[in-house]
N, CA, C and O atoms as a CHARMM CRD file, in Angstrom:
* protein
*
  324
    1    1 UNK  N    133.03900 -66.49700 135.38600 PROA 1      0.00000
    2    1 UNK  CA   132.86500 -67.82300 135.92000 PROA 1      0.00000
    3    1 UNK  C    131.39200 -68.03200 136.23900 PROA 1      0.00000
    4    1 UNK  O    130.74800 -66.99200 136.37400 PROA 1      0.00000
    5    2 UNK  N    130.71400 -69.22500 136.39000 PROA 2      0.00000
    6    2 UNK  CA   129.76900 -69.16000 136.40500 PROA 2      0.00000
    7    2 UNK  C    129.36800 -70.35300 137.79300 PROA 2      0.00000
    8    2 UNK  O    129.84000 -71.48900 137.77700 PROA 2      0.00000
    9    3 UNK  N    128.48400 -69.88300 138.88400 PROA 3      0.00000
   10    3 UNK  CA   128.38700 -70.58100 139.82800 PROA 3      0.00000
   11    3 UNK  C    127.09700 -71.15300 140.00000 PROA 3      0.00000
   12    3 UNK  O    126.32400 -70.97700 139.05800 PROA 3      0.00000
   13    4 UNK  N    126.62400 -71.88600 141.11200 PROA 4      0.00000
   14    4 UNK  CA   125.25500 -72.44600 141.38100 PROA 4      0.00000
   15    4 UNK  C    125.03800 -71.16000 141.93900 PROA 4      0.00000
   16    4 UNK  O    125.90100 -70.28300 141.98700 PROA 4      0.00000
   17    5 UNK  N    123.84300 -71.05400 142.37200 PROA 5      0.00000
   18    5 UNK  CA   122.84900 -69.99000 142.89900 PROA 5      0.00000
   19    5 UNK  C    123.46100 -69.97500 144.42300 PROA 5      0.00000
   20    5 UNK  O    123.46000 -70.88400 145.25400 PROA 5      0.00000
   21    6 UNK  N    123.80100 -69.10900 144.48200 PROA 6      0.00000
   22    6 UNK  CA   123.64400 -68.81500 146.46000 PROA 6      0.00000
   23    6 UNK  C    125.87100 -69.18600 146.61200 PROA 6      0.00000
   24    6 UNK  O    126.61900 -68.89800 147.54700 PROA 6      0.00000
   25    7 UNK  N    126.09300 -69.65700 145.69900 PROA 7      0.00000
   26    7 UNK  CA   127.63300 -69.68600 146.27600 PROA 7      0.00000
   27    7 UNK  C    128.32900 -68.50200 145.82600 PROA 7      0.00000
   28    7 UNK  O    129.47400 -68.53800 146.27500 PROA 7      0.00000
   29    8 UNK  N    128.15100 -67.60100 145.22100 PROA 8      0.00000
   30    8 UNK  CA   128.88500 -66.71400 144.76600 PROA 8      0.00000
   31    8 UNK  C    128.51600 -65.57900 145.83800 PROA 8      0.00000
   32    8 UNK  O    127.31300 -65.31500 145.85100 PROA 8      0.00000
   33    9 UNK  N    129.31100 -64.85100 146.74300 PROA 9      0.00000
   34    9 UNK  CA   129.20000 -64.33100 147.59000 PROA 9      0.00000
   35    9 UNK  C    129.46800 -63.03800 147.03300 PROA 9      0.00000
   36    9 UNK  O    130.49200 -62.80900 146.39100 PROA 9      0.00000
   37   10 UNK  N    128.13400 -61.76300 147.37300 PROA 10     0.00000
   38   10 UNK  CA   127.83700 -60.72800 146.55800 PROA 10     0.00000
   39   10 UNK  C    127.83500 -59.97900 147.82000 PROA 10     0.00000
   40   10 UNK  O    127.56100 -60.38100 148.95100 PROA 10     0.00000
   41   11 UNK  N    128.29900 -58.46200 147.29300 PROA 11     0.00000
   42   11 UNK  CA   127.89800 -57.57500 148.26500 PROA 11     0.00000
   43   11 UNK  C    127.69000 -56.00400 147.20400 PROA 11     0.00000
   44   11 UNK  O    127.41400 -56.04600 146.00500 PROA 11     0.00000
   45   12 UNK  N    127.91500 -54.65100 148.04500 PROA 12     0.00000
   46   12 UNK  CA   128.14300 -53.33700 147.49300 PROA 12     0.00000
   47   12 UNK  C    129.00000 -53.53600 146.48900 PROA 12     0.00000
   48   12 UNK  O    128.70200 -53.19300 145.34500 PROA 12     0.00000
   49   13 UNK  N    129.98900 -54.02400 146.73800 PROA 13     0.00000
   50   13 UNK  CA   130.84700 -53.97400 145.57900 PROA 13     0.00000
   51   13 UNK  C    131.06500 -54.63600 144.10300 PROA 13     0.00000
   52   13 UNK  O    132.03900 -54.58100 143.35200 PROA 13     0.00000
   53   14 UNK  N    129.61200 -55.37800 143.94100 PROA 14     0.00000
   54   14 UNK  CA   129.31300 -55.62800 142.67000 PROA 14     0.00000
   55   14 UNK  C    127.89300 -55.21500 142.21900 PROA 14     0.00000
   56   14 UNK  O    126.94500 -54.88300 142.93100 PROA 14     0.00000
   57   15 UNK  N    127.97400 -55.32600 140.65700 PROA 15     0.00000
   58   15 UNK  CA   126.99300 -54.67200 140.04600 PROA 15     0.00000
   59   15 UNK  C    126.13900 -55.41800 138.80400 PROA 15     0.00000
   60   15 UNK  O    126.44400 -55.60100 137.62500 PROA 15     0.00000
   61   16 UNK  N    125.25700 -55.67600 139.37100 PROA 16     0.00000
   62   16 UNK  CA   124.19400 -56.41700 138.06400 PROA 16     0.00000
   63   16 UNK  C    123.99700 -55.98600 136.78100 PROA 16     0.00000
   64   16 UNK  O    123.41600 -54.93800 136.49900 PROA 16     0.00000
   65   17 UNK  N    124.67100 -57.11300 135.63600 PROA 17     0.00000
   66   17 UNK  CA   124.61600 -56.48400 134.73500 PROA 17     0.00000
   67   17 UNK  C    123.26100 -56.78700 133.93100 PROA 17     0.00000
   68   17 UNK  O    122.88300 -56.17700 132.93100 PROA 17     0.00000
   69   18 UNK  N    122.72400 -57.65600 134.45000 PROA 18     0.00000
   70   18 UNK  CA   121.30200 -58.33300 133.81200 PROA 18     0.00000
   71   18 UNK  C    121.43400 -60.12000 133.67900 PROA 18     0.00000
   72   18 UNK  O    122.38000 -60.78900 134.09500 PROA 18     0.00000
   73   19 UNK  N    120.53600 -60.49500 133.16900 PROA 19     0.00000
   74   19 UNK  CA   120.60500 -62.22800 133.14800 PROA 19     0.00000
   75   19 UNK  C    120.96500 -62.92900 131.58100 PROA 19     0.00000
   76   19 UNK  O    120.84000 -62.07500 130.70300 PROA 19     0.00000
   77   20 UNK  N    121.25500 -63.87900 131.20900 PROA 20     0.00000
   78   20 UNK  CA   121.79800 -64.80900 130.65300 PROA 20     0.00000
   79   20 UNK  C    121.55200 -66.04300 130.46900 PROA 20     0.00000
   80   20 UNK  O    122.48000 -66.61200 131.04400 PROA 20     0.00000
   81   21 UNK  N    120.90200 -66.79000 130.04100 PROA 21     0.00000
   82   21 UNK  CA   120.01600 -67.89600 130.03100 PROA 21     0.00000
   83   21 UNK  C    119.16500 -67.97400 131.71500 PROA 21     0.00000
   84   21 UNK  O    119.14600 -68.99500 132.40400 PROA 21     0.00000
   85   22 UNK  N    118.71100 -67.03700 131.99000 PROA 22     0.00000
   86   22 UNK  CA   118.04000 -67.23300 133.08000 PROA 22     0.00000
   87   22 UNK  C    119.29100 -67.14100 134.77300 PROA 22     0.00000
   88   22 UNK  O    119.06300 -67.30800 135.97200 PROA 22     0.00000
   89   23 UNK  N    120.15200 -66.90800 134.23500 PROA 23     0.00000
   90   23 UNK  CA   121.21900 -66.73300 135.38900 PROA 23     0.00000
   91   23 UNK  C    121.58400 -65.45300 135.48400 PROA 23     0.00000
   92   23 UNK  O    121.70900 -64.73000 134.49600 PROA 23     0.00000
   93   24 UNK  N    121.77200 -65.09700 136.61700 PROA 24     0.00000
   94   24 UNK  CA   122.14900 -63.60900 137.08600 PROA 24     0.00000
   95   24 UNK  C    123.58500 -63.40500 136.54800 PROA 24     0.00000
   96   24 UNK  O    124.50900 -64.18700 136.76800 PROA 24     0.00000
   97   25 UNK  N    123.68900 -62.04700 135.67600 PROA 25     0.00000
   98   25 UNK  CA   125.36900 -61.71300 135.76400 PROA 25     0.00000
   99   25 UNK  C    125.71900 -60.58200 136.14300 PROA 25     0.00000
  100   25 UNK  O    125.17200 -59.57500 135.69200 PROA 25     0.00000
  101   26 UNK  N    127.08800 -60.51000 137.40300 PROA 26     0.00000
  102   26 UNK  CA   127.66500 -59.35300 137.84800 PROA 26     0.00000
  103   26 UNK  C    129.41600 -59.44000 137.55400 PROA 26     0.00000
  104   26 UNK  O    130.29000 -60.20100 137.13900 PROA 26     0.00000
  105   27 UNK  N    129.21500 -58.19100 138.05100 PROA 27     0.00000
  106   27 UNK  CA   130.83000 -57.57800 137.62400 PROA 27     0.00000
  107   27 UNK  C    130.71300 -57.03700 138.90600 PROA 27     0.00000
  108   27 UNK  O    129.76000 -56.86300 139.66600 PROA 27     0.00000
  109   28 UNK  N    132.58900 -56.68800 138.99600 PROA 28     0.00000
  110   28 UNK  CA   132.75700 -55.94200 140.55700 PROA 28     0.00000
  111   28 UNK  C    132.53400 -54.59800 139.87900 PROA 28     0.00000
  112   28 UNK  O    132.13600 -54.44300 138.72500 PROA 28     0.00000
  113   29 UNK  N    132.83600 -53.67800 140.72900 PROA 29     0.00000
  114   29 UNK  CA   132.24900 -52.53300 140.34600 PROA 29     0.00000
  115   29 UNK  C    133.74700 -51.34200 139.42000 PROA 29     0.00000
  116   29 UNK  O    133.83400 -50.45600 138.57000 PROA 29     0.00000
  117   30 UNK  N    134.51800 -52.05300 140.23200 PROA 30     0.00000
  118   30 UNK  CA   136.07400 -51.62900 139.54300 PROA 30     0.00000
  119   30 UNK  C    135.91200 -51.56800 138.55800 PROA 30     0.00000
  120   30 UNK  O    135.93500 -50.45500 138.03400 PROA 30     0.00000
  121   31 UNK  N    135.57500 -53.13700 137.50900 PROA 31     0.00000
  122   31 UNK  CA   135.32100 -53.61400 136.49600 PROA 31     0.00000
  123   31 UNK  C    134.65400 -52.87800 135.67300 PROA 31     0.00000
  124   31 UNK  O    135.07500 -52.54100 134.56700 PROA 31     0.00000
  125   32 UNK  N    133.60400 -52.58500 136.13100 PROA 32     0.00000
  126   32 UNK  CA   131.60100 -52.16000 135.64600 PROA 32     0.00000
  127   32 UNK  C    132.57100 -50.15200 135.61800 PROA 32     0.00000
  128   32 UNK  O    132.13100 -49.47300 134.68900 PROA 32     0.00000
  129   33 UNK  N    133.21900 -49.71600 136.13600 PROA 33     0.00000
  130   33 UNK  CA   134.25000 -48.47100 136.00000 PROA 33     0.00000
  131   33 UNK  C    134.61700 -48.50400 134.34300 PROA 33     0.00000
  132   33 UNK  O    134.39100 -47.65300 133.48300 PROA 33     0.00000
  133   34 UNK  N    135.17200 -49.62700 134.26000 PROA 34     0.00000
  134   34 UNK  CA   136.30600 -49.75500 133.36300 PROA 34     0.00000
  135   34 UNK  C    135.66500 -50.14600 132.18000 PROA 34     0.00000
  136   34 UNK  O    136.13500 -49.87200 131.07600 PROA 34     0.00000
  137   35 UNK  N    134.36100 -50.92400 132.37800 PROA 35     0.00000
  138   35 UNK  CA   133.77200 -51.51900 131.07800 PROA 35     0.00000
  139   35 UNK  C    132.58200 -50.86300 130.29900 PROA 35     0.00000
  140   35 UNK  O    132.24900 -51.05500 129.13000 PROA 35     0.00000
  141   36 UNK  N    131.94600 -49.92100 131.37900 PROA 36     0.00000
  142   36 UNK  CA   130.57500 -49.44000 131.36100 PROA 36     0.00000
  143   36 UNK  C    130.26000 -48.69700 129.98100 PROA 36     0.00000
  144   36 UNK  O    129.18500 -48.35700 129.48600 PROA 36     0.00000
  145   37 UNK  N    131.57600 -48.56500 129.53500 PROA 37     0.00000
  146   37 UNK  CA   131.10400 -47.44700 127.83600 PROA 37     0.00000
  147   37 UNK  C    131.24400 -49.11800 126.40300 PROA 37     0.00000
  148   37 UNK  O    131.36500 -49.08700 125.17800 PROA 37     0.00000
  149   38 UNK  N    131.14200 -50.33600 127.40600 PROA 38     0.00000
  150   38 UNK  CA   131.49700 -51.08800 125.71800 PROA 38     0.00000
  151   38 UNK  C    130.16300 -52.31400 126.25400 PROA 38     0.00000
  152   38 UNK  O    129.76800 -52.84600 127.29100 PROA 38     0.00000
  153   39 UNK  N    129.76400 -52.29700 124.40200 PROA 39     0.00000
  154   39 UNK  CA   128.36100 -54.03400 124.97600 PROA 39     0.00000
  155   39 UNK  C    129.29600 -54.74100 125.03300 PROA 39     0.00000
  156   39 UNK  O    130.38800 -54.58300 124.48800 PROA 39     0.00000
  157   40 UNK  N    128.79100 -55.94900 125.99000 PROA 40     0.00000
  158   40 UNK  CA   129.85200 -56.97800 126.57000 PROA 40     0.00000
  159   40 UNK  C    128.61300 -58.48500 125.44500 PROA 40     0.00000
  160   40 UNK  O    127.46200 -58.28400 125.05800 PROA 40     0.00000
  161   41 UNK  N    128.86000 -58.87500 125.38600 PROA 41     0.00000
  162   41 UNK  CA   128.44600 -59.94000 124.53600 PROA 41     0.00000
  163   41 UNK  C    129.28800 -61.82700 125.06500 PROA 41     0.00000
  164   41 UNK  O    130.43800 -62.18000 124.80500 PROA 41     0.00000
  165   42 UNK  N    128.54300 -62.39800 125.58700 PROA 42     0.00000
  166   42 UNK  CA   128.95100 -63.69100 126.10000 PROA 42     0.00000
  167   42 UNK  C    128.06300 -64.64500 125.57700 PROA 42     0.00000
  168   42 UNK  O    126.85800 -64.83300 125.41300 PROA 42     0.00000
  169   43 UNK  N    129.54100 -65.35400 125.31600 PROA 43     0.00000
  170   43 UNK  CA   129.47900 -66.62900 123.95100 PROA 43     0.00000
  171   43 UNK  C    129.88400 -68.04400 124.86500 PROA 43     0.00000
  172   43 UNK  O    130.65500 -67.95000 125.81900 PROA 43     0.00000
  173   44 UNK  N    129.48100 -68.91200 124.59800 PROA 44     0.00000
  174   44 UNK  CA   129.89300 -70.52400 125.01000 PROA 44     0.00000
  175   44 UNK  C    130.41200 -71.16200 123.78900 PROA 44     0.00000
  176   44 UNK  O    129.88800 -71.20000 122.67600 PROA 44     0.00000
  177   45 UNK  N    131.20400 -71.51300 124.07100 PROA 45     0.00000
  178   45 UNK  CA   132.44300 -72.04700 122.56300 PROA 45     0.00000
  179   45 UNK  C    132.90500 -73.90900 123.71400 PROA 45     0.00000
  180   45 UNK  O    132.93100 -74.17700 124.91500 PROA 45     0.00000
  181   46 UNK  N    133.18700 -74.74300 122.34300 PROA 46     0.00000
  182   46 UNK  CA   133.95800 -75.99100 122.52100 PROA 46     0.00000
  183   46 UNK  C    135.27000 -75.46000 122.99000 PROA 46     0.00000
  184   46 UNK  O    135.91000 -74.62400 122.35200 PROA 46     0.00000
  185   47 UNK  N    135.70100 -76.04400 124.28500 PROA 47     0.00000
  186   47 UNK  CA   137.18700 -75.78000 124.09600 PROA 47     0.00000
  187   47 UNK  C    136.79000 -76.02300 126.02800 PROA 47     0.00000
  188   47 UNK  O    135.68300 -76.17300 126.54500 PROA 47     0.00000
  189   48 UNK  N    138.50600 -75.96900 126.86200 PROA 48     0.00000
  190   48 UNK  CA   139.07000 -75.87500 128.40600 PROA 48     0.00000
  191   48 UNK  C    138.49400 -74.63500 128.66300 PROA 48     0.00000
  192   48 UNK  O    138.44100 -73.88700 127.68700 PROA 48     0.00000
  193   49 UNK  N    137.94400 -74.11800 129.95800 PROA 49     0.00000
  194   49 UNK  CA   138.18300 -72.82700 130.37300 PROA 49     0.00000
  195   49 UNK  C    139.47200 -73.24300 130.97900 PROA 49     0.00000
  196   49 UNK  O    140.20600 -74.22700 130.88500 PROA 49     0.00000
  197   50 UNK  N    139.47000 -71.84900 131.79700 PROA 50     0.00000
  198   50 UNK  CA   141.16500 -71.99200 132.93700 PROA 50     0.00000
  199   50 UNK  C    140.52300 -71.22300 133.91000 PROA 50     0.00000
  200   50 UNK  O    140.61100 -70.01500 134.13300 PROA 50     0.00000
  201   51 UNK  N    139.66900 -72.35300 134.62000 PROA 51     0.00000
  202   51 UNK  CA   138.84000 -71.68400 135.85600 PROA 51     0.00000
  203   51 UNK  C    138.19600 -72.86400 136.77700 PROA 51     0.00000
  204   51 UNK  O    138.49200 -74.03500 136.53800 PROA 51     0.00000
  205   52 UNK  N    137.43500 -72.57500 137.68300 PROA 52     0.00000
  206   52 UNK  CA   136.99200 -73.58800 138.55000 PROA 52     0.00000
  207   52 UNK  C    135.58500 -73.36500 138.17500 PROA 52     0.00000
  208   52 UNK  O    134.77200 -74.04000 138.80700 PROA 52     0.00000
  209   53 UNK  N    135.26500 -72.80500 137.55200 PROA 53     0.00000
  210   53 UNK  CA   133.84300 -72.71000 137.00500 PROA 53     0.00000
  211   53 UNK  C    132.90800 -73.75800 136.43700 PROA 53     0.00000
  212   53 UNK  O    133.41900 -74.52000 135.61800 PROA 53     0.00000
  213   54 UNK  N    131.68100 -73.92300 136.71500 PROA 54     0.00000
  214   54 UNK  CA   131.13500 -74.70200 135.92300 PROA 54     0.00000
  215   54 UNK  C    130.59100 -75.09900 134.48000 PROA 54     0.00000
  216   54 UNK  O    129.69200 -75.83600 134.07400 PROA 54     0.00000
  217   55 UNK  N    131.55600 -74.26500 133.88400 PROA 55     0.00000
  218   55 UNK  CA   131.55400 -74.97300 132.79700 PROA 55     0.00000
  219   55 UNK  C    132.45700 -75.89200 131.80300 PROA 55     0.00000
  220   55 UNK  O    132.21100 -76.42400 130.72100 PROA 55     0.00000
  221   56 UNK  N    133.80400 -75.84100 132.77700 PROA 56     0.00000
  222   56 UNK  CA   135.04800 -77.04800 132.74200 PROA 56     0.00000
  223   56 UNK  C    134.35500 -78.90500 132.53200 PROA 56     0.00000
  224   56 UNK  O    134.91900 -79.69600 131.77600 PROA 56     0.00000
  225   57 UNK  N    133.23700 -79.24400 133.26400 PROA 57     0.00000
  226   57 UNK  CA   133.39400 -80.47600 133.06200 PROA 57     0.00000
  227   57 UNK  C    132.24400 -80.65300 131.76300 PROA 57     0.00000
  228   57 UNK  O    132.10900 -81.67800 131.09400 PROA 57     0.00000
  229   58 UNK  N    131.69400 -79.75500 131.64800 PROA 58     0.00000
  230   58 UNK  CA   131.23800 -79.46900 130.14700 PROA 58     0.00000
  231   58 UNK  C    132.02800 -79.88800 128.57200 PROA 58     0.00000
  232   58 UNK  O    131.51600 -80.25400 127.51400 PROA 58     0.00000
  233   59 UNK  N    133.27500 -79.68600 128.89900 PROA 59     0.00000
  234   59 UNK  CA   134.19600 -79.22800 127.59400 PROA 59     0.00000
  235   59 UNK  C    133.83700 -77.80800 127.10900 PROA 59     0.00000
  236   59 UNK  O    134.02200 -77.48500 125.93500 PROA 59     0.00000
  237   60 UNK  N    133.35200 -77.01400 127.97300 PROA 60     0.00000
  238   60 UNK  CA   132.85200 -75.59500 127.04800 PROA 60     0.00000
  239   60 UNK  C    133.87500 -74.84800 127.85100 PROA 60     0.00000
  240   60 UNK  O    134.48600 -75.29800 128.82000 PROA 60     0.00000
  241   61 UNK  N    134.02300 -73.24600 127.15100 PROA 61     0.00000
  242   61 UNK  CA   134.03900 -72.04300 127.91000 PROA 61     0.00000
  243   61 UNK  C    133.45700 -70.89600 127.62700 PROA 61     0.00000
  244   61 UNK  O    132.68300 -70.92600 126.67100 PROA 61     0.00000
  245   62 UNK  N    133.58900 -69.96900 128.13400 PROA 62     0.00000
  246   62 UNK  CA   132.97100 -68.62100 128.02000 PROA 62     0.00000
  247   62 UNK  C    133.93700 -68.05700 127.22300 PROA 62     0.00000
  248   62 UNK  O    135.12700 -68.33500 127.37400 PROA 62     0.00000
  249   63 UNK  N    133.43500 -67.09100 126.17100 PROA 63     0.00000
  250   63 UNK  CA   134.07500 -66.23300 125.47400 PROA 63     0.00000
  251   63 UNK  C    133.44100 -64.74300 125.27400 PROA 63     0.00000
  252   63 UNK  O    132.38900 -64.47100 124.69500 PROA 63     0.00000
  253   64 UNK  N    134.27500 -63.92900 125.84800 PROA 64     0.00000
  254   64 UNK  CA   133.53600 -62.57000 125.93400 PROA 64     0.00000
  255   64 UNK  C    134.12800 -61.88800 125.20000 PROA 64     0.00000
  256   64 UNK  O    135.34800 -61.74100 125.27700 PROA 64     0.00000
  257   65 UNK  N    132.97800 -61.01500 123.85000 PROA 65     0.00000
  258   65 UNK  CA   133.44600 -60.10600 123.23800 PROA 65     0.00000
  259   65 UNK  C    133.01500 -58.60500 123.02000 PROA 65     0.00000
  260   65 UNK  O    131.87600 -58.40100 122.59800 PROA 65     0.00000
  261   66 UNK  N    133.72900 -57.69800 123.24100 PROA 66     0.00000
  262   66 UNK  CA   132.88500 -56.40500 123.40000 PROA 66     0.00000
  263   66 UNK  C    133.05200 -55.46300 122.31400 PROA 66     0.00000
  264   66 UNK  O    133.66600 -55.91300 121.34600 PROA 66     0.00000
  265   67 UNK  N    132.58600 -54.06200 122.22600 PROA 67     0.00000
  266   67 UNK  CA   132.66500 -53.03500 121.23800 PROA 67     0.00000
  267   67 UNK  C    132.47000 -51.91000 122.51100 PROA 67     0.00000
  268   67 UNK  O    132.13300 -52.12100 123.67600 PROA 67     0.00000
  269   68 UNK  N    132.86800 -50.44300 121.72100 PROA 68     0.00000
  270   68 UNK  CA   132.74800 -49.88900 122.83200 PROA 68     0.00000
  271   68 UNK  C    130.91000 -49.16600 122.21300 PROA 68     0.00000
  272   68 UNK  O    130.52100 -49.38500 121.06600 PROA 68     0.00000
  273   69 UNK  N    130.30500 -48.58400 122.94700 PROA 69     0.00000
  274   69 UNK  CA   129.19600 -47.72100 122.32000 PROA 69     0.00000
  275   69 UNK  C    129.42700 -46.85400 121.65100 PROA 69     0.00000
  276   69 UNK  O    130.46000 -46.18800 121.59800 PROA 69     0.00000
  277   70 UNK  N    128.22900 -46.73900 120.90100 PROA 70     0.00000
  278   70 UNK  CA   128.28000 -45.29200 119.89800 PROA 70     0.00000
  279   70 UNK  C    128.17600 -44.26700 120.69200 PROA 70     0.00000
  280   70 UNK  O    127.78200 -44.35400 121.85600 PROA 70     0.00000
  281   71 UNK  N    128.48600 -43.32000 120.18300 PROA 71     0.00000
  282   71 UNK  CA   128.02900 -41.53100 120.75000 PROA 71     0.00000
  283   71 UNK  C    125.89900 -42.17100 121.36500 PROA 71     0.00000
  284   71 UNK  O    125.26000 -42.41100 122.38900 PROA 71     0.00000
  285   72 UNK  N    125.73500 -42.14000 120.00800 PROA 72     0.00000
  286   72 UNK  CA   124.28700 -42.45300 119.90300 PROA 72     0.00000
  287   72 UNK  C    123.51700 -43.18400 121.17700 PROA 72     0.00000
  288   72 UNK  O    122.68000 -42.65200 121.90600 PROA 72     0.00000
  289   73 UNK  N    124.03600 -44.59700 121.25700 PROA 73     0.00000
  290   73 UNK  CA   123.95400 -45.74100 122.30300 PROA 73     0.00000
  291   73 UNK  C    124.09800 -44.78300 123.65300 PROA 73     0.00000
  292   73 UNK  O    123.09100 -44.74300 124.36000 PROA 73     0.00000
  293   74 UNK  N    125.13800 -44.08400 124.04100 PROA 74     0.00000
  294   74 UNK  CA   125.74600 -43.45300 125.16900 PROA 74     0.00000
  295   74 UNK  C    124.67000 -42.68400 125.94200 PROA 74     0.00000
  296   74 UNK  O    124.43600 -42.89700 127.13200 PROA 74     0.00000
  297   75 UNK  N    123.78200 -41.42300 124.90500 PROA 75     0.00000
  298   75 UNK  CA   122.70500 -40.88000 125.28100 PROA 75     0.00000
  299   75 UNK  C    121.66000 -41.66600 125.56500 PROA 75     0.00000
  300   75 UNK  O    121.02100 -41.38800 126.58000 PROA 75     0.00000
  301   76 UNK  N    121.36800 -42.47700 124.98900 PROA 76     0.00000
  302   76 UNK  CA   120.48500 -43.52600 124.91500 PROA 76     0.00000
  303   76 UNK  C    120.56700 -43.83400 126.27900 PROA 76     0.00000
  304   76 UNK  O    119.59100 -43.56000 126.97800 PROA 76     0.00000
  305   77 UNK  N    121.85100 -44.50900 126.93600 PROA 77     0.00000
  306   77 UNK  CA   122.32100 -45.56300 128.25300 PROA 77     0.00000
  307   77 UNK  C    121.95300 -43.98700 129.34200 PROA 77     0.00000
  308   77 UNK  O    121.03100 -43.95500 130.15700 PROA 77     0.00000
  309   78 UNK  N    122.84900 -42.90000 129.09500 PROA 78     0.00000
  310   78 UNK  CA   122.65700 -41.68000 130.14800 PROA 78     0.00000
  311   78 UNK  C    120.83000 -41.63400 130.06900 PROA 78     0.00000
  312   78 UNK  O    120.35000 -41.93100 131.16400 PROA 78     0.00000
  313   79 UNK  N    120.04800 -41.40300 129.27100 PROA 79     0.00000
  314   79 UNK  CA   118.90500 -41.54300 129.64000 PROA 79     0.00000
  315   79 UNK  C    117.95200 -42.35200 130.35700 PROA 79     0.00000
  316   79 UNK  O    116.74800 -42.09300 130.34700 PROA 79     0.00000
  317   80 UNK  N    118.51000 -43.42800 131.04700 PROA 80     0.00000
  318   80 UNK  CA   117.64100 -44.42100 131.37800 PROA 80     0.00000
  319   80 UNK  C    118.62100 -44.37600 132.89700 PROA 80     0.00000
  320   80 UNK  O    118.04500 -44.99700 133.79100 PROA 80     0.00000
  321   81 UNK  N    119.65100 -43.90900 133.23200 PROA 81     0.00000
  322   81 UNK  CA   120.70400 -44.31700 134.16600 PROA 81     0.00000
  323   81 UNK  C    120.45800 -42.68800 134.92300 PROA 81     0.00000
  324   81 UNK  O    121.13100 -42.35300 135.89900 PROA 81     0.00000
């Protein structure tokens, strides 16, 4: 979902995944558990979301598609982490 600046109420339990047209994106950390071995890739497509998000009065939504990493990618990510 995507909010104005300052309403999305953040704490320890989420985790920055980096920015997106200039907007901050996080995951809870449960999530960032569960997702951390695949690239996450976010798309804006014509169509309803099914959210209170701002991008409903748009006509757009978010579409997220992932892969998991290579072996390769993995060392790569453990080296910098």
């Amino acid at each position: 979902m995507c909010f104005e600046e300052g309403e999305l109420m953040l704490d320890d339990s989420d985790v920055w995944l980096g920015t997106v047209h200039g907007c901050k994106c996080y995951m809870s950390r449960d999530q960032f558990e569960y997702w951390k071995h695949t690239q996450i890739t976010i798309d804006v497509v014509k169509g309803r979301g099914a959210s209170f998000s701002l991008e409903i009065p748009l006509g757009v939504r978010f579409l997220i598609r992932s892969r998991l990493f290579t072996e390769e990618e993995m060392i790569q990510l453990d080296a910098i982490l």
